[in-house]
ZADO-796707 format. One line per field, with one value per residue: x, y, z of N, C-alpha, C, O in turn. Coordinates in nm, 4 decimals. Layout:
BEGIN
n.east = c(X ...) .
n.north = c(Y ...) .
n.up = c(Z ...) .
ca.east = c(X ...) .
ca.north = c(Y ...) .
ca.up = c(Z ...) .
c.east = c(X ...) .
c.north = c(Y ...) .
c.up = c(Z ...) .
o.east = c(X ...) .
o.north = c(Y ...) .
o.up = c(Z ...) .
// end
This chain:
BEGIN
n.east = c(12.0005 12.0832 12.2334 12.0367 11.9327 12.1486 12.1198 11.8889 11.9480 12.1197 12.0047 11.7847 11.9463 12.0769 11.9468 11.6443 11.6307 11.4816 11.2933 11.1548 11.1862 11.3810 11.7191 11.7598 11.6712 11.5793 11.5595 11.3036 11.1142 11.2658 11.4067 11.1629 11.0725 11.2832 11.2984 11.0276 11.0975 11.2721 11.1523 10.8970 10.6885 10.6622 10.4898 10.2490 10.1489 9.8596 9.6698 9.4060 9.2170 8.9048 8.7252 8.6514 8.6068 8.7970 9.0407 9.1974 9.4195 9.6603 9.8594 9.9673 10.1936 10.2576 10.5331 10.3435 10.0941 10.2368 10.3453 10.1056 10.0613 10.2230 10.2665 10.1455 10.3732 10.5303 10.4188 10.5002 10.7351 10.9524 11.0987 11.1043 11.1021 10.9466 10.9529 11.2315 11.3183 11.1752 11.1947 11.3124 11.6014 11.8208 12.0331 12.1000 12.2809 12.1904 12.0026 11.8147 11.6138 11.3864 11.1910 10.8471 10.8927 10.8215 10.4988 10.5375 10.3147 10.2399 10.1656 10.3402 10.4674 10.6601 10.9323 11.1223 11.4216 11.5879 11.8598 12.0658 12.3273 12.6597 12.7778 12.5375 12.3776 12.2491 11.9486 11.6721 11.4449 11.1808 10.9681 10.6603 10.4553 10.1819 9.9006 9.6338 9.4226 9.1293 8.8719 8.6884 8.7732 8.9486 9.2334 9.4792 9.7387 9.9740 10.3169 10.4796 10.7797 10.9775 11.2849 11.4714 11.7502 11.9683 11.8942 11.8614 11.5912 11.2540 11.0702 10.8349 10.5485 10.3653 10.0109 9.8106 9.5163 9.2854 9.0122 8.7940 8.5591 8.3063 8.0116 7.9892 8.0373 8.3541 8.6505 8.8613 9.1284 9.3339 9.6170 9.8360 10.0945 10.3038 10.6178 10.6389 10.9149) .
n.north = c(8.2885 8.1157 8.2873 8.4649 8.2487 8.1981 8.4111 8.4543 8.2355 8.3919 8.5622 8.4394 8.3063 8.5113 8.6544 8.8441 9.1772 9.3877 9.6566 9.8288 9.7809 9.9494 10.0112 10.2011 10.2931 10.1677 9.8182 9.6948 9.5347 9.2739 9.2589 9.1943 8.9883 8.7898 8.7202 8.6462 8.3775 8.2858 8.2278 8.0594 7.8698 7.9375 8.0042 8.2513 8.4939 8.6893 9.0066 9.1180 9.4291 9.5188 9.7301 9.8237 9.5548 9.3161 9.0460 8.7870 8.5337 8.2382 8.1425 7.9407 7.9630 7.9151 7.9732 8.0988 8.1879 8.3793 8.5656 8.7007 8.7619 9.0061 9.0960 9.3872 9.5309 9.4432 9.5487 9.7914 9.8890 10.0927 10.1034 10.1622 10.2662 10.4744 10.6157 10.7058 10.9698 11.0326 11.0689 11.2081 11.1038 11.0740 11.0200 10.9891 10.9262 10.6203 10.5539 10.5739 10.7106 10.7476 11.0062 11.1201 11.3862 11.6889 11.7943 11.5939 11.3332 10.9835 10.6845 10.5906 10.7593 10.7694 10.5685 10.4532 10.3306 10.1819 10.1156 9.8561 9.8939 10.0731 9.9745 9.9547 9.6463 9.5133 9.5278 9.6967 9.7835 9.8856 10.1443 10.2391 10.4654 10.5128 10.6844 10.7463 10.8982 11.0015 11.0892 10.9318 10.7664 10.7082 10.6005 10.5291 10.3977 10.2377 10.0953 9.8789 9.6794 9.4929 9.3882 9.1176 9.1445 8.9621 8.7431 8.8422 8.7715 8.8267 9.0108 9.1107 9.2617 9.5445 9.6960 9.9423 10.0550 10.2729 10.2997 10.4770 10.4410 10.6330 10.7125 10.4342 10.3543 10.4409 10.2014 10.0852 9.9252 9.7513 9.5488 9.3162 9.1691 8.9002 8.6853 8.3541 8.2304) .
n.up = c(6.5498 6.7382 6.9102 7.0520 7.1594 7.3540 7.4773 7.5871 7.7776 7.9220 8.0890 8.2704 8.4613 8.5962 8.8833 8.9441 9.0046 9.2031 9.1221 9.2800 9.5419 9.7939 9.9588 10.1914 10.4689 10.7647 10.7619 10.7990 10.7338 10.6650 10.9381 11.0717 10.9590 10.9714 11.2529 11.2621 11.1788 11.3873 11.6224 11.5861 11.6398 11.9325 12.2521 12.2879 12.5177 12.4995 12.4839 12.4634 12.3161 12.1885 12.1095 12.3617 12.4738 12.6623 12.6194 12.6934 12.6868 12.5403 12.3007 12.0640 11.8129 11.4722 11.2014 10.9966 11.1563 11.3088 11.1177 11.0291 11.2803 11.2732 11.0727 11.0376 11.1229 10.9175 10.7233 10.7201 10.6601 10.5360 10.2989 10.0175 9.6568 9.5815 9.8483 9.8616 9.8996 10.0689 10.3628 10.6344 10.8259 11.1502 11.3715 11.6718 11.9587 12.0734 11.9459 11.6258 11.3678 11.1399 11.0145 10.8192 10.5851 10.6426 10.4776 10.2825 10.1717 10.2750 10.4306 10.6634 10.9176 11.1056 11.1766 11.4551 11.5786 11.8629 12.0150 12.1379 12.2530 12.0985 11.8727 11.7347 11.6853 11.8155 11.7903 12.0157 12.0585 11.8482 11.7108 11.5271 11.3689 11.2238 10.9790 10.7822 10.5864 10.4474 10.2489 10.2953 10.4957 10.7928 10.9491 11.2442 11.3172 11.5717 11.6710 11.8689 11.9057 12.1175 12.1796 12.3606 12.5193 12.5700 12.4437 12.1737 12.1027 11.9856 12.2297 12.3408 12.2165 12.0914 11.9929 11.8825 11.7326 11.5452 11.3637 11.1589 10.9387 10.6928 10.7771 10.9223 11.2785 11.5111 11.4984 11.8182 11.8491 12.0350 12.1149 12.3015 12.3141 12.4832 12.4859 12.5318 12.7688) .
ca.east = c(11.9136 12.1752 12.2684 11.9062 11.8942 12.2090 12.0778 11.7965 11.9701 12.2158 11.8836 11.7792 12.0799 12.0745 11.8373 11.6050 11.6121 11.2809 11.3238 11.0287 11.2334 11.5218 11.8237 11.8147 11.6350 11.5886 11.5091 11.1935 11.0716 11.3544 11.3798 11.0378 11.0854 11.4192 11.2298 10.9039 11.1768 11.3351 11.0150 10.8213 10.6643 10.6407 10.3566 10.2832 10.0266 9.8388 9.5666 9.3334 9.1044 8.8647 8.6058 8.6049 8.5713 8.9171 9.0374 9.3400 9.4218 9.7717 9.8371 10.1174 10.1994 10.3462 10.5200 10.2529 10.0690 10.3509 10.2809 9.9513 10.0419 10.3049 10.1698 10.1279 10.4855 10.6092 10.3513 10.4976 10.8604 10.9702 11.2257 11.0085 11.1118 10.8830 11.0051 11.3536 11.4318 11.0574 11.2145 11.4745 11.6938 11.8617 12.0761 12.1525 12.3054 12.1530 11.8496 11.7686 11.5139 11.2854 11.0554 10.8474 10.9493 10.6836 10.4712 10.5164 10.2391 10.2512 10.1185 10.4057 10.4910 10.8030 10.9974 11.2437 11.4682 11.6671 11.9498 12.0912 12.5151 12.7088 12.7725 12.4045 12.4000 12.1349 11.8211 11.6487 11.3314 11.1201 10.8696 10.6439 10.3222 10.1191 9.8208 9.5726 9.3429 9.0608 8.7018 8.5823 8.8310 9.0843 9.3078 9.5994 9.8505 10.1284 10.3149 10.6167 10.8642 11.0822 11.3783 11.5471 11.8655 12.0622 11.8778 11.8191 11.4410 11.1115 11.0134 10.7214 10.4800 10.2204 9.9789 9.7353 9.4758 9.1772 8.9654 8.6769 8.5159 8.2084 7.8801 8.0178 8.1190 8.4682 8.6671 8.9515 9.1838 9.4718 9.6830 9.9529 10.1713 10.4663 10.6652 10.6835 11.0162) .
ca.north = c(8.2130 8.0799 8.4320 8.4781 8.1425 8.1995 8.6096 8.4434 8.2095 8.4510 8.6304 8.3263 8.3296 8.6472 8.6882 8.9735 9.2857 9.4256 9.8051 9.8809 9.7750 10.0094 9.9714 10.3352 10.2798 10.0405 9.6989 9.6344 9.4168 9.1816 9.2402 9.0814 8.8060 8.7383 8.7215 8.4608 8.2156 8.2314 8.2544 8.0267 7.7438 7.9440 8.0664 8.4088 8.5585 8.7940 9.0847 9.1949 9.4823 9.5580 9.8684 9.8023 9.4258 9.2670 8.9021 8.7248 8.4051 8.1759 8.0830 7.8744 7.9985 7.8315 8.0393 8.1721 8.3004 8.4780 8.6238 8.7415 8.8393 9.0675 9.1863 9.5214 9.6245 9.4288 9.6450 9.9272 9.9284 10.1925 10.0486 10.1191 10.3235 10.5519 10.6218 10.7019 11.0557 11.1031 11.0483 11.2209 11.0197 11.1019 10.9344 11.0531 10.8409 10.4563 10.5770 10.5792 10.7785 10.8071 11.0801 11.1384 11.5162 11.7712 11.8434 11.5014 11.2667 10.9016 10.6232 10.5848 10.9002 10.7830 10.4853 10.4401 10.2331 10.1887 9.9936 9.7830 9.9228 10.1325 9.9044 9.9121 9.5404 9.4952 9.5760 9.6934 9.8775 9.9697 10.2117 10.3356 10.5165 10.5317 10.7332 10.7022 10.9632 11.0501 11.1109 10.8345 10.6935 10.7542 10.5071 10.5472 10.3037 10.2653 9.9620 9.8803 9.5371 9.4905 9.2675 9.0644 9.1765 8.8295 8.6344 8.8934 8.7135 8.9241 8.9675 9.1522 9.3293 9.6199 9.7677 10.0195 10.0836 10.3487 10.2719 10.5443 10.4521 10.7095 10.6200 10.3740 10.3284 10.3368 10.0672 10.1316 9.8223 9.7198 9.3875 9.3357 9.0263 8.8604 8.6039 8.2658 8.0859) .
ca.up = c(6.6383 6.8668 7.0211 7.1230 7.2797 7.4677 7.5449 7.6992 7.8946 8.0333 8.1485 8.3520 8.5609 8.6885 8.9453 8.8712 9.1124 9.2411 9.1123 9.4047 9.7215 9.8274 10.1006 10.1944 10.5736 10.8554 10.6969 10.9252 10.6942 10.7167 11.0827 11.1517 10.9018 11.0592 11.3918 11.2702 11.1525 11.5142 11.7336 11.5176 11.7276 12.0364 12.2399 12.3165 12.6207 12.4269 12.5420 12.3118 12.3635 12.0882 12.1463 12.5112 12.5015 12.6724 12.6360 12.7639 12.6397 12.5410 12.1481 11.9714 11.6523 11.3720 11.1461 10.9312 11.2399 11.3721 10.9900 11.0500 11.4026 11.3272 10.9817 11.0351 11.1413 10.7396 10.5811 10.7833 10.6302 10.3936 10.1648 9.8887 9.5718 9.6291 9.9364 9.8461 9.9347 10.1350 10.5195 10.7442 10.9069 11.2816 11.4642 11.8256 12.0373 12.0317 11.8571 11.4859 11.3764 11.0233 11.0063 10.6673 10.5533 10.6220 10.3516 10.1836 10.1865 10.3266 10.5153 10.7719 10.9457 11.1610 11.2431 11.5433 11.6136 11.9646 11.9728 12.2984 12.2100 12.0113 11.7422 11.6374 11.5771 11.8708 11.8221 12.1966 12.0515 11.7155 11.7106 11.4316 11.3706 11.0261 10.9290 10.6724 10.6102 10.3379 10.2692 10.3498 10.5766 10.8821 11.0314 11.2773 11.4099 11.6434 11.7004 11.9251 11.9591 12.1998 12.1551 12.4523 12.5215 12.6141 12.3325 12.0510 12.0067 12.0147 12.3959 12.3552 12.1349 12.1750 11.8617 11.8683 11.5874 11.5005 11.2252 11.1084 10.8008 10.6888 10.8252 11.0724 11.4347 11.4745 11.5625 11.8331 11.8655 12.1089 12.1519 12.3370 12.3458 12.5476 12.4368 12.6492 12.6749) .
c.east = c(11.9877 12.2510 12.1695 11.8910 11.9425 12.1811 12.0199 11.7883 12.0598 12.0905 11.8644 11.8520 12.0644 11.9159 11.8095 11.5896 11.5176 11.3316 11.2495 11.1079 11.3743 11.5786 11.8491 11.7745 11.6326 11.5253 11.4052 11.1564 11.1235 11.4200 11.2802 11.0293 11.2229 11.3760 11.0928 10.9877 11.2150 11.2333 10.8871 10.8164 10.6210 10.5069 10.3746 10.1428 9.9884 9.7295 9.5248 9.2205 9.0212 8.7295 8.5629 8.6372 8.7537 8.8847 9.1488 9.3572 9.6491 9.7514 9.9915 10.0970 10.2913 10.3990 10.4447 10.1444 10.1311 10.3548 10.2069 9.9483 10.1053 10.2904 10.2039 10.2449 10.5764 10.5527 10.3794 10.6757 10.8417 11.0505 11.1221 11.0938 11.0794 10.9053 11.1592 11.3988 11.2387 11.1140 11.3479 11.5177 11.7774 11.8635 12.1121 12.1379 12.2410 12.0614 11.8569 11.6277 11.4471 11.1528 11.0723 10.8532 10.7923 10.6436 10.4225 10.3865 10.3575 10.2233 10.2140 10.4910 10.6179 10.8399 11.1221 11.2906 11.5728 11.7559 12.0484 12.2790 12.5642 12.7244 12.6598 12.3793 12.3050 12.0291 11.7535 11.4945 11.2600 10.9957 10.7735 10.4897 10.2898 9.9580 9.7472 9.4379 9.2598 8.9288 8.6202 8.6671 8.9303 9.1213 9.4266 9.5997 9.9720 10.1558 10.4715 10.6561 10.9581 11.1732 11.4235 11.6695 11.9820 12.0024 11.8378 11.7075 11.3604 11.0988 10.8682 10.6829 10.3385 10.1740 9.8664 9.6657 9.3292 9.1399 8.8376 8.6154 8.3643 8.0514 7.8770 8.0715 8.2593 8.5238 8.8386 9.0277 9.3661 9.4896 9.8404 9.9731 10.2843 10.4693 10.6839 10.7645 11.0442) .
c.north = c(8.1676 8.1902 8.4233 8.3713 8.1581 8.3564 8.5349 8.3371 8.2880 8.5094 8.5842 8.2881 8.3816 8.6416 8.8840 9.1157 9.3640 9.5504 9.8942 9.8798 9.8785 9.9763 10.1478 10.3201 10.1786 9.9153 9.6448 9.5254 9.2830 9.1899 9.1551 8.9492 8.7604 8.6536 8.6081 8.3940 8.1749 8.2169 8.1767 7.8812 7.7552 8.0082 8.2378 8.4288 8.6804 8.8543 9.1687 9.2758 9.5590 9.6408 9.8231 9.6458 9.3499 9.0868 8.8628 8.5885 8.3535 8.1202 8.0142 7.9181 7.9720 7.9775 8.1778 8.2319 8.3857 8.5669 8.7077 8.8581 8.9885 9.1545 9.3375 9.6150 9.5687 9.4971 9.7962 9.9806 10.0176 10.2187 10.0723 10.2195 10.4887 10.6903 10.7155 10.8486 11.1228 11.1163 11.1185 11.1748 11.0801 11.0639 11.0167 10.9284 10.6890 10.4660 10.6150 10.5931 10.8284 10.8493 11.1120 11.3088 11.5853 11.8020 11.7096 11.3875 11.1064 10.8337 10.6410 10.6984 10.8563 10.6213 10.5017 10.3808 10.2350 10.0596 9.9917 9.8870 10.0095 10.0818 9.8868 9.7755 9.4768 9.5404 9.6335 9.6994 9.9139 9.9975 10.2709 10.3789 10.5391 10.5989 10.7484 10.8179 11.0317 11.0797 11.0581 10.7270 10.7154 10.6122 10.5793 10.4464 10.3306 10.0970 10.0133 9.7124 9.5640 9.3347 9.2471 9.0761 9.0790 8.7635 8.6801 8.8587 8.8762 8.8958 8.9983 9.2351 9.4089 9.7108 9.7880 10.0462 10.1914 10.3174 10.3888 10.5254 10.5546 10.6445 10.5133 10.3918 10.3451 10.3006 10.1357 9.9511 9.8125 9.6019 9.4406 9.1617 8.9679 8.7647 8.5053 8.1847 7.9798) .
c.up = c(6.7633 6.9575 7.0484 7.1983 7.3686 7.5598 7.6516 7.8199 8.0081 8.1539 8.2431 8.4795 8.6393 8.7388 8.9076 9.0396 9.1085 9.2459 9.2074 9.4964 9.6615 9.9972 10.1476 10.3797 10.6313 10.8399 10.8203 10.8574 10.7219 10.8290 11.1288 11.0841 10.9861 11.2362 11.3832 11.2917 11.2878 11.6083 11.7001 11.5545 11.8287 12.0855 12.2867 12.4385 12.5532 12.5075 12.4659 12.3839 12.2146 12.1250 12.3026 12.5678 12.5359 12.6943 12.6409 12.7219 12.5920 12.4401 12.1359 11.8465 11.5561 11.2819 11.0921 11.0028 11.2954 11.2529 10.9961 11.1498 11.4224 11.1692 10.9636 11.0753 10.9626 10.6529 10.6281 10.7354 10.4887 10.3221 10.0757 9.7941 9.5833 9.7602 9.9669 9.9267 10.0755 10.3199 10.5636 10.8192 10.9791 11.2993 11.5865 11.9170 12.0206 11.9287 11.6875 11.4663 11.1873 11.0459 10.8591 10.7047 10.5501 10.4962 10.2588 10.2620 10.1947 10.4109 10.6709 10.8474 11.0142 11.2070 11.3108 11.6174 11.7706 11.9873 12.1336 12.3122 12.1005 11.9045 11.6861 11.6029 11.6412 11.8529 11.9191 12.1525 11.9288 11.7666 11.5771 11.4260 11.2353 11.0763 10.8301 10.6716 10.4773 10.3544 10.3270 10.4986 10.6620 10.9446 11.1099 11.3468 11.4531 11.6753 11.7935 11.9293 12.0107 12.2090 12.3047 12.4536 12.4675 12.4874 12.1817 11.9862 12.0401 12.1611 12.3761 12.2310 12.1366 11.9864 11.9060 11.7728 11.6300 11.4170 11.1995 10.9716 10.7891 10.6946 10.9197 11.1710 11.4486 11.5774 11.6898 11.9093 11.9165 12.1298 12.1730 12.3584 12.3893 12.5228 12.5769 12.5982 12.7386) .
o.east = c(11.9453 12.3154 12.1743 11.8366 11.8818 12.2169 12.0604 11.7052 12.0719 12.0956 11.9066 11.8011 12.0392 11.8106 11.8771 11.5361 11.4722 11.4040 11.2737 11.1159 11.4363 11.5224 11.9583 11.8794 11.6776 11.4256 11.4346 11.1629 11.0618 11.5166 11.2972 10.9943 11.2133 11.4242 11.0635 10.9941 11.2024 11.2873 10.7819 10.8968 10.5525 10.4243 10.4711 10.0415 10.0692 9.6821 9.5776 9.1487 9.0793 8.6343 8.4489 8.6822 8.8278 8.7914 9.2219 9.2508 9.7423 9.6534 10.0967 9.9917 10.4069 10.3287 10.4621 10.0851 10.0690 10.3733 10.2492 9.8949 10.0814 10.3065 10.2814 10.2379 10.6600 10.5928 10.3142 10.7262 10.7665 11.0826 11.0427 11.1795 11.1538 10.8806 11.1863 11.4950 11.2207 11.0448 11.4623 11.4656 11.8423 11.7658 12.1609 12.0410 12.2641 12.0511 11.9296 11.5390 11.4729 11.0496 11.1721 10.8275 10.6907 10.7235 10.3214 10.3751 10.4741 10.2432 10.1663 10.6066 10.7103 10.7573 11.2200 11.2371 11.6491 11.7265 12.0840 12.3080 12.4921 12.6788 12.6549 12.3544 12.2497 12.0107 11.8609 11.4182 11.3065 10.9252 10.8299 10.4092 10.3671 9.9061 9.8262 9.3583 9.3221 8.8764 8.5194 8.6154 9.0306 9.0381 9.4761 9.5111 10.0565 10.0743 10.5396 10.5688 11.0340 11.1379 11.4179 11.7216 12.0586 12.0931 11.7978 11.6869 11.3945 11.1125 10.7850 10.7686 10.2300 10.2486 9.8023 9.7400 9.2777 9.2304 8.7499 8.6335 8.3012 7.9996 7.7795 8.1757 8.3164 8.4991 8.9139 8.9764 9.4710 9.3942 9.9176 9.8998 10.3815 10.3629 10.7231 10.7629 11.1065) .
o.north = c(8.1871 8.1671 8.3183 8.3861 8.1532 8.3904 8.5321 8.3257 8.2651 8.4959 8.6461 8.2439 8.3398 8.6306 8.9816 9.1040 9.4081 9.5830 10.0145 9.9877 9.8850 9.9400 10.2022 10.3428 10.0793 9.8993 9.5682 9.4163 9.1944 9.1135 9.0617 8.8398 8.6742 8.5592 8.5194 8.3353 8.0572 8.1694 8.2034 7.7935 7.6652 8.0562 8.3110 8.3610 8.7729 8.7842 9.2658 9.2326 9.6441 9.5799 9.7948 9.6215 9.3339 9.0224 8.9280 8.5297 8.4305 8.0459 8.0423 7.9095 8.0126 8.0786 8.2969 8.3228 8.4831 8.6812 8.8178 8.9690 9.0686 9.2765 9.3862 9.7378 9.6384 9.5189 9.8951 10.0869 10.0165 10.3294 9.9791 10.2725 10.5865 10.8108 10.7761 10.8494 11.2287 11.1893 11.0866 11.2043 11.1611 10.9892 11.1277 10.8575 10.6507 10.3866 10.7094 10.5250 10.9367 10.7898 11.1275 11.3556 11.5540 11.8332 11.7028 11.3700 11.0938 10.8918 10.6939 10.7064 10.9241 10.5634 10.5513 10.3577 10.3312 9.9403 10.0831 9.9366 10.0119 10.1492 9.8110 9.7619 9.3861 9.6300 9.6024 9.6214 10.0243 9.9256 10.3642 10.3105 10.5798 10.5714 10.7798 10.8122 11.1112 11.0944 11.0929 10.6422 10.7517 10.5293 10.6793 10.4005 10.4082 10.0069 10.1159 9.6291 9.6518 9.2196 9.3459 9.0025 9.0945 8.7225 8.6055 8.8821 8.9828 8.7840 8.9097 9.2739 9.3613 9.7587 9.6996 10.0753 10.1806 10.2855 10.3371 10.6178 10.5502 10.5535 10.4955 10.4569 10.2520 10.3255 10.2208 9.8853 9.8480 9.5319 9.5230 9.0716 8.9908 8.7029 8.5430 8.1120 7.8892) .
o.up = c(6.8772 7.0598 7.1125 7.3077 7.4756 7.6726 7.7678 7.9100 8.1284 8.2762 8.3407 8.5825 8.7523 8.6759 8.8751 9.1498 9.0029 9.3400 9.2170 9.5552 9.5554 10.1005 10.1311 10.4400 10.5742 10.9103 10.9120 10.9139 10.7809 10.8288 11.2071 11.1283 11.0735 11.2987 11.4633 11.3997 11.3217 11.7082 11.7582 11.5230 11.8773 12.0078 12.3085 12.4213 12.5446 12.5970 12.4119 12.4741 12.1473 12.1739 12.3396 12.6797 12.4389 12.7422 12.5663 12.7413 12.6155 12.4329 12.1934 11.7833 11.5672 11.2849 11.1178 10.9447 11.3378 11.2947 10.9607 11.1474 11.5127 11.1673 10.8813 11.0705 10.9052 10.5386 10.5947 10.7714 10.3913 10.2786 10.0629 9.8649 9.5906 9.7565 10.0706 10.0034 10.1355 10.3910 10.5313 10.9268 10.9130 11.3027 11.5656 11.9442 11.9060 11.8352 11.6566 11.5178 11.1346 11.0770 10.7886 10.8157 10.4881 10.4078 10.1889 10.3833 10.1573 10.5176 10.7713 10.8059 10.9694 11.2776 11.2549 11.7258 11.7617 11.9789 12.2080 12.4211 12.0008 11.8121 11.5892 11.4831 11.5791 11.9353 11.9707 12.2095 11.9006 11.8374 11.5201 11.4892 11.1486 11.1845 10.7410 10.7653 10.4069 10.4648 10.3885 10.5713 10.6006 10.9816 11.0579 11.4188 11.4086 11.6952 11.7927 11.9539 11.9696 12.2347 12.3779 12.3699 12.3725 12.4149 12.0924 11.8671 12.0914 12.2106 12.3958 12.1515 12.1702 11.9010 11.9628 11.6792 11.7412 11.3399 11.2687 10.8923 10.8947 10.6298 10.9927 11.1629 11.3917 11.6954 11.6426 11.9998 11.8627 12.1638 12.1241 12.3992 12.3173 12.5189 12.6873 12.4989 12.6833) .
// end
C-alpha cells in the first residue's frame, strides 16, 4: 500500500507532457502569446472590410482581446503531432520557410518566417496561408504580422478570409491593424 501511495505521488510531481504538441517548427503559437502579454493594454487602428462594407475605428484591448484578435494565426501553428514529418522546411538566407509536402493533406499549407539578422533571434515578418476545403465547405486564409524592428513588439497586422459554405453567399473578409504607441 505504501509503494502505490508514494508511485502516485511521484506522478504528481512530474509535470505531464502533452504527447499532441511537437518542437519540430516555428513556435507561432508561442510567438503570438509572447506578443498579447507585451501589447496587452494597447490600442490598435484597425480596418475592417467585410463583403464590401469598410469600417475604421480605434480599440484598446486587454489581453483577452488581443486573444480573439489574433486567434487565427495560434490556431495556425503546426507543432502538432500530427504534423511531425507533414512540412518541408527551407531556410535561405533570413527567411524560414514551412511548406506542407505535396500530396499530404492539411489545413495550413505554408508558414514563413522573415527574420530582421542572421542570428534569427528577430523576428521581422510571419506569413501563412491555410485552406479548408470539402463538400460542403471552402475556406482560405492568409495572415501576415509584422514585428518592429527597434522594439521587437507587433507593429502591424493584415488577415484575409473566404468563407463558402453550400447554399450560401460567401463571405470575403479583410482586417488590417496597426499598433499605436
Amino acid at each position: 500500500m505504501l509503494g502505490l501511495l508514494f508511485s502516485c505521488n511521484q506522478g504528481e510531481e512530474q509535470p505531464l507532457a502533452n504527447p499532441t504538441q511537437i518542437n519540430q517548427y516555428f513556435p507561432l503559437k508561442d510567438f503570438v502569446s509572447d506578443q498579447i502579454g507585451r501589447v496587452s493594454d494597447m490600442s490598435v487602428e484597425k480596418l475592417t472590410d467585410i463583403n464590401g462594407e469598410e469600417e475604421s475605428f480605434e480599440v484598446k484591448l486587454d489581453a483577452e482581446g488581443w486573444r480573439k484578435e489574433l486567434d487565427i494565426f495560434i490556431q495556425s501553428d503546426i507543432n502538432k503531432a500530427a504534423n511531425a514529418s507533414a512540412y518541408h522546411t527551407e531556410e535561405k538566407g533570413l527567411v524560414l520557410r514551412h511548406e506542407l509536402k505535396q500530396g499530404l493533406k492539411g489545413e495550413v499549407k505554408h508558414i514563413q518566417v522573415e527574420y530582421a539578422s542572421r542570428e534569427k533571434e528577430e523576428v521581422q515578418k510571419i506569413e501563412f496561408k491555410s485552406e479548408k476545403d470539402n463538400f460542403f465547405y471552402h475556406s482560405l486564409s492568409e495572415g501576415v504580422l509584422e514585428v518592429d524592428a527597434e522594439t521587437g513588439l507587433l507593429k502591424s497586422y493584415h488577415v484575409k478570409g473566404y468563407q463558402k459554405v453550400w447554399f450560401l453567399d460567401p463571405n470575403q473578409i479583410e482586417i488590417s491593424g496597426k499598433l499605436k504607441r
